[in-house]
Backbone as CSV, one residue per row, in Angstrom:
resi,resn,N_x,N_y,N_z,CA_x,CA_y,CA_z,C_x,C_y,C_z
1,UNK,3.227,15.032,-28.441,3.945,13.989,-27.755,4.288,14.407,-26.327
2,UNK,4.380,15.688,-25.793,4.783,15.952,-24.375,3.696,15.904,-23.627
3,UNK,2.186,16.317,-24.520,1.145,16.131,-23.749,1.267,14.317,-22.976
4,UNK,1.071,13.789,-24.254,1.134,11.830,-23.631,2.196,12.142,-22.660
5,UNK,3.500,12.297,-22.817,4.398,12.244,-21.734,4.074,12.661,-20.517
6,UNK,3.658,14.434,-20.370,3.139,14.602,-18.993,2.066,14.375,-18.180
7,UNK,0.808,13.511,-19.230,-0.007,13.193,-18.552,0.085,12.279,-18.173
8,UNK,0.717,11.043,-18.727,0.535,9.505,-19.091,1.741,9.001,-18.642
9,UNK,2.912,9.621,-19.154,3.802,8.245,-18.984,4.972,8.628,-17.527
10,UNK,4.923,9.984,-17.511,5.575,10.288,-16.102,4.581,9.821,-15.070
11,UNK,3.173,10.076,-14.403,2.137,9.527,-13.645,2.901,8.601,-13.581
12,UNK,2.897,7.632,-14.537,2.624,6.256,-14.291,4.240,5.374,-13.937
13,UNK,4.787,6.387,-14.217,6.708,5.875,-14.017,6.669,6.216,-12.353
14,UNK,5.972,7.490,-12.395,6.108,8.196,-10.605,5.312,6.949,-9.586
15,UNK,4.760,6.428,-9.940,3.593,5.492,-9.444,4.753,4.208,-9.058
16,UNK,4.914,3.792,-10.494,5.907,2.226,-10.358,7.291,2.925,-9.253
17,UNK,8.108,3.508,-9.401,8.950,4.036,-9.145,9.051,4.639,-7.506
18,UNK,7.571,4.686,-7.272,7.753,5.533,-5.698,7.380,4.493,-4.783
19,UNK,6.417,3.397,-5.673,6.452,1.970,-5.133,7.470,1.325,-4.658
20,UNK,8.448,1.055,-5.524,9.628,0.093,-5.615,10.515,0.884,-4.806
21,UNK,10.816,2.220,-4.555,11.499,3.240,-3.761,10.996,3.343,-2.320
22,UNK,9.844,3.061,-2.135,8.789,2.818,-0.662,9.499,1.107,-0.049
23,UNK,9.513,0.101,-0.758,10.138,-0.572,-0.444,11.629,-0.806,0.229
24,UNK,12.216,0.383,-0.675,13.263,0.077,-0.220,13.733,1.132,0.605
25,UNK,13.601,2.550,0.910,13.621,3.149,1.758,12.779,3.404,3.213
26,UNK,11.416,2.974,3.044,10.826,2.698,4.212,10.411,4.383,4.809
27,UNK,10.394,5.120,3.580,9.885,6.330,4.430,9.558,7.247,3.026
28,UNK,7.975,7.289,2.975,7.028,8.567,2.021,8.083,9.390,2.018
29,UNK,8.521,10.525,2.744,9.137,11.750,2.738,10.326,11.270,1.568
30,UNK,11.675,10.726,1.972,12.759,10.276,0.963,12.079,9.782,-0.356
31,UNK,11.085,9.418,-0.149,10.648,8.812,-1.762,10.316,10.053,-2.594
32,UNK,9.434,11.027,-1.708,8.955,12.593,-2.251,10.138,13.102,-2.524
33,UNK,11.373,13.089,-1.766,12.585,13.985,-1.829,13.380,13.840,-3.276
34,UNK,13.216,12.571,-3.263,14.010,12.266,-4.504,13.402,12.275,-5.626
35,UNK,12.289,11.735,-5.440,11.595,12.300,-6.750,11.796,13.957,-7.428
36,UNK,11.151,14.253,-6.425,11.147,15.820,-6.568,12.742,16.690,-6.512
37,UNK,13.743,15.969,-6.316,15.182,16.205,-6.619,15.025,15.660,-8.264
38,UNK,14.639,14.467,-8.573,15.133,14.415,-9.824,14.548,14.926,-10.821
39,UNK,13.419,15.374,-10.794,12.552,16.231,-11.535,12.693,17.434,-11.639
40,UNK,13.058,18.006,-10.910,13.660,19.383,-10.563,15.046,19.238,-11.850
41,UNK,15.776,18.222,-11.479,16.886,18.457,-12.831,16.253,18.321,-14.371
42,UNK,15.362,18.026,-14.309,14.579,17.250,-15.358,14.228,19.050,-16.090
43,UNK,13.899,19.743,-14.902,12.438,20.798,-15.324,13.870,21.764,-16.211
44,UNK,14.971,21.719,-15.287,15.924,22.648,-15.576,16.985,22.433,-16.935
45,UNK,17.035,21.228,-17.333,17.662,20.455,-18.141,16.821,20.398,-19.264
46,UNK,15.372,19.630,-19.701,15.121,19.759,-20.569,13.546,20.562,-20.947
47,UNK,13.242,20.976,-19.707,11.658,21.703,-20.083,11.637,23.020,-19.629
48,UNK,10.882,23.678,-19.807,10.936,25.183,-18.693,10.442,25.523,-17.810
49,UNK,10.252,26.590,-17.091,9.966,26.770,-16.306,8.322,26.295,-15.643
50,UNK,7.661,26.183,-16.830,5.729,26.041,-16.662,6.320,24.380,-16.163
51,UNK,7.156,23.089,-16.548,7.209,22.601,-15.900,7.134,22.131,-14.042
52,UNK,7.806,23.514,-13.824,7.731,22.881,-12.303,6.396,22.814,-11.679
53,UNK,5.259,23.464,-11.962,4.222,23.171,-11.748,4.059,21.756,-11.577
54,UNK,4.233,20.779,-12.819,4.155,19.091,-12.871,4.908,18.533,-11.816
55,UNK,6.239,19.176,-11.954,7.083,18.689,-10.584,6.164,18.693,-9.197
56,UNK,5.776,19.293,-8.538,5.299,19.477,-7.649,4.192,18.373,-7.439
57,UNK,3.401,18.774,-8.522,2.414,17.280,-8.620,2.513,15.969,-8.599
58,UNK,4.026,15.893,-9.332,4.534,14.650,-9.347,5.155,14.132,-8.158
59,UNK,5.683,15.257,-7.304,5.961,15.258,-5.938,5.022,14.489,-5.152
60,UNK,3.979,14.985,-5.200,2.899,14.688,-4.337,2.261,13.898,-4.591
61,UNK,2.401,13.283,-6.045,2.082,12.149,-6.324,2.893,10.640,-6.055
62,UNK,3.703,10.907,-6.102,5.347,10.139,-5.340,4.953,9.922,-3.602
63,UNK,4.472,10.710,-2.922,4.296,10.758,-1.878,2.890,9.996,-1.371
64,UNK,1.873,10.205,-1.833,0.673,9.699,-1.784,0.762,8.141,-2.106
65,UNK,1.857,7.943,-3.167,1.708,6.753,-3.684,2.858,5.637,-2.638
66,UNK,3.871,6.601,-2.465,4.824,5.727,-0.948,4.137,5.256,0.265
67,UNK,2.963,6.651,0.543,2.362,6.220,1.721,1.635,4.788,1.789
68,UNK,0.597,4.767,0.228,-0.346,4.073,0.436,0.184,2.448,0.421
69,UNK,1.506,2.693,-0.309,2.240,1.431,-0.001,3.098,0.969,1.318
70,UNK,3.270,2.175,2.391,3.541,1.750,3.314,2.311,1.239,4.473
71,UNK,1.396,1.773,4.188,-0.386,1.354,4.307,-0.230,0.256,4.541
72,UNK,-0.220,-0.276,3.585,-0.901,-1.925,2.982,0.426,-2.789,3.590
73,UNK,1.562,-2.119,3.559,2.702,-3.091,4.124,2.425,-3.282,5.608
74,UNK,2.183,-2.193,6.287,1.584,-2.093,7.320,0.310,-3.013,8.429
75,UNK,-0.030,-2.812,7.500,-1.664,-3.469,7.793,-1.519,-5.128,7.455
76,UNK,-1.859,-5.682,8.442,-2.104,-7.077,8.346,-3.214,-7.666,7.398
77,UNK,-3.278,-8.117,6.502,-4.314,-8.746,4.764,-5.636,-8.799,5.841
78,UNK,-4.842,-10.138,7.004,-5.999,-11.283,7.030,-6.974,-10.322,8.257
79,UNK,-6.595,-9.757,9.329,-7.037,-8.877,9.800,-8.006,-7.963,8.952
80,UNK,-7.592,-7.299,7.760,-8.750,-6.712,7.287,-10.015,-7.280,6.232
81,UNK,-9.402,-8.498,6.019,-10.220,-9.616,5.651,-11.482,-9.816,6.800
82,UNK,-10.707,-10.154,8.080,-11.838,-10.897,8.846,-12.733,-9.523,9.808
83,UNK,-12.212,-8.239,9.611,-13.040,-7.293,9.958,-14.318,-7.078,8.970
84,UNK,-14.279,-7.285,7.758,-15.126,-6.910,6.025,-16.020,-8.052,6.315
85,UNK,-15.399,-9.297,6.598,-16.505,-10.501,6.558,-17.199,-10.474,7.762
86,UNK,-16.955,-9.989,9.311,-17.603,-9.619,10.567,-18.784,-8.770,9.858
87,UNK,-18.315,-7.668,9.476,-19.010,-6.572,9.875,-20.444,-6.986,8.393
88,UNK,-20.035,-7.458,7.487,-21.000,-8.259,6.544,-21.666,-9.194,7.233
89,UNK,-21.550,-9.823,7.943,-22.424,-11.004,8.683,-22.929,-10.595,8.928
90,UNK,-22.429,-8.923,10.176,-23.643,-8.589,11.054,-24.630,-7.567,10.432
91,UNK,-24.514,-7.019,9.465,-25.690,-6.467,8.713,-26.482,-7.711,7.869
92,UNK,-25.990,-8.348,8.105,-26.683,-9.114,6.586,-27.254,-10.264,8.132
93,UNK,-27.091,-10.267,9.519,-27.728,-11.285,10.449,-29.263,-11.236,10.552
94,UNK,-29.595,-9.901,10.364,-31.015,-9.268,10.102,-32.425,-10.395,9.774
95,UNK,-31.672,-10.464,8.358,-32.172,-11.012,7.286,-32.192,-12.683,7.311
96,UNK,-31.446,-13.112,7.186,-32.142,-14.587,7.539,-31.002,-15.339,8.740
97,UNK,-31.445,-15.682,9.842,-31.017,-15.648,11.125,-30.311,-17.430,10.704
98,UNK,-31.132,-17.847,10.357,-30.493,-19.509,10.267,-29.316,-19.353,9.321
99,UNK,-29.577,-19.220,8.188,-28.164,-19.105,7.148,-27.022,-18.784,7.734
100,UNK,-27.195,-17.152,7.816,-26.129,-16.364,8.574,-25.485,-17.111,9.545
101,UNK,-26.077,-18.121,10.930,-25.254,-18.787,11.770,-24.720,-19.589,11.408
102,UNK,-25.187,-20.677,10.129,-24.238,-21.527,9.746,-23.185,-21.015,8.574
103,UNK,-23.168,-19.707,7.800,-21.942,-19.246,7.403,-21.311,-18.906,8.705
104,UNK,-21.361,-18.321,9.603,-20.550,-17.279,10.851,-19.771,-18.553,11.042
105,UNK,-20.305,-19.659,11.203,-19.881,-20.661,12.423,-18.950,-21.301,11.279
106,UNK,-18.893,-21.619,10.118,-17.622,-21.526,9.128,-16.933,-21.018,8.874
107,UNK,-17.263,-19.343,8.701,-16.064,-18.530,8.462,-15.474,-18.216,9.694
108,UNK,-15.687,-18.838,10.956,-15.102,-18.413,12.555,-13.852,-19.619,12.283
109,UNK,-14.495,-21.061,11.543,-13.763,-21.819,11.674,-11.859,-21.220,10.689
110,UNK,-12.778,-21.084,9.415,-11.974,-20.598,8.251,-10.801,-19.382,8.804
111,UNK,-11.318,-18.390,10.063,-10.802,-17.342,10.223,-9.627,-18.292,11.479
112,UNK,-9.895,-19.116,12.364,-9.160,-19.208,13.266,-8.484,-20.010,12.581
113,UNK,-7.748,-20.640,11.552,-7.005,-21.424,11.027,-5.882,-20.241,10.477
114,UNK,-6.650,-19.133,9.788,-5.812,-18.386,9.316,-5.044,-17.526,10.476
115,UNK,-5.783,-17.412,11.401,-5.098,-16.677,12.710,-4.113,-17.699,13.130
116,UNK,-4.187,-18.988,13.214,-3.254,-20.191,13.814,-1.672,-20.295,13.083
117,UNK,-2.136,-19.914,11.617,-1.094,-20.154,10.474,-0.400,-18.843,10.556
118,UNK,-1.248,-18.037,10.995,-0.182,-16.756,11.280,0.329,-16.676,12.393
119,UNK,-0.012,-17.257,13.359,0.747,-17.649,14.834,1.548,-18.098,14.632
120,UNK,2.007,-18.810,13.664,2.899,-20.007,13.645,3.817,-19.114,12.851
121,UNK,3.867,-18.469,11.871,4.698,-17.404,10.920,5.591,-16.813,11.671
122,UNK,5.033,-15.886,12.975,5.279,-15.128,13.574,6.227,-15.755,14.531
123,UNK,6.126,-17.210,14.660,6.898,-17.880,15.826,8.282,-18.109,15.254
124,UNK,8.186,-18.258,13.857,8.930,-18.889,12.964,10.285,-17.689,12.562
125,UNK,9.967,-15.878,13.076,10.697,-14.840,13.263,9.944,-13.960,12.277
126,UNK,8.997,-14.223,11.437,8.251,-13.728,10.336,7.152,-12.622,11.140
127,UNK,6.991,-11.566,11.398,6.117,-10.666,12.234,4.904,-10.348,11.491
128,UNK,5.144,-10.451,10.045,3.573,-10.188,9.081,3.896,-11.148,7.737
129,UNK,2.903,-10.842,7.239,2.706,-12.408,6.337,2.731,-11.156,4.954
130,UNK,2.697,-9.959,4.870,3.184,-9.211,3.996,4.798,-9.152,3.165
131,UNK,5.562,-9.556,4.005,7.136,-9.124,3.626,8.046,-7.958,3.667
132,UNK,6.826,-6.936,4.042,7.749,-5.664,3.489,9.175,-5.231,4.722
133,UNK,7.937,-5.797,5.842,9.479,-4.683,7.320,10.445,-6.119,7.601
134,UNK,10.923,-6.708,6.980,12.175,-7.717,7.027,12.836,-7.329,8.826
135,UNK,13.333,-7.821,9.520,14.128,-7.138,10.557,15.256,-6.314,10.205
136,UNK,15.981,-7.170,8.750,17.063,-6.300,8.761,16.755,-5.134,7.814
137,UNK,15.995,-4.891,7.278,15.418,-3.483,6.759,14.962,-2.574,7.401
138,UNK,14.551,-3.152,9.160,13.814,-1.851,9.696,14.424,-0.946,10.192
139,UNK,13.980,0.048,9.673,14.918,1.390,10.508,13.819,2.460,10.986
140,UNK,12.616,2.153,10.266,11.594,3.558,10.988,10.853,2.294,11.788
């Protein structure tokens, strides 16, 4: 049963947990800190010492997993949407020249609507269409 636990169900608590903690602190490092503070009581309280090894991992797993959620909070969707569908057109323009212009000349249409609707977000005090940096949350 500690095997399932340390492979399986801590991972996956450190995962949900450094998520929902990335949200609300706004900084990888504090999410690593605390993790790795509370695990540390964990190693000393109920496991031994070969534990802290996991700690550490779990550390860094806490950390990897804050970042990649400050990533994606970061990063604008539709922006990396309309870079994936560019850069697909233009390999794939090669190949049949007529098609390709009448998708481009739709998805230019499709893309500047979504750029318009996010103009308008942004006017509205909304800076990304993500949610995560609120004004009154930002501090980094």
């Amino acid at each position: 049963m500690n095997t399932l636990l340390i492979f399986f169900a801590f991972p996956l608590a450190i995962i949900i947990i450094s998520a929902i903690l990335q949200k609300i602190l706004h900084s990888p490092l504090a999410v690593a800190a605390l993790i790795f503070a509370i695990f540390l009581i964990i190693t000393f309280a109920a496991f031994d010492e070969t534990f802290l090894i996991a700690t550490l991992a779990y550390t860094i797993l806490a950390f990897i997993t804050a970042a990649l959620v400050r990533l994606f909070c970061k990063s604008n969707v539709n922006n990396c949407i309309c870079e994936t569908l560019s850069n697909l057109l233009n390999s794939n323009a090669e190949d049949n020249e007529n098609n390709i212009s009448n998708i481009n000349n739709t998805l230019n249409e499709i893309l500047n609507n979504i750029n318009n609707s996010d103009n308008t977000n942004s006017n509205n005090g909304n800076n990304n269409t993500c949610g995560c940096r609120h004004a009154r949350y930002r501090r980094f």
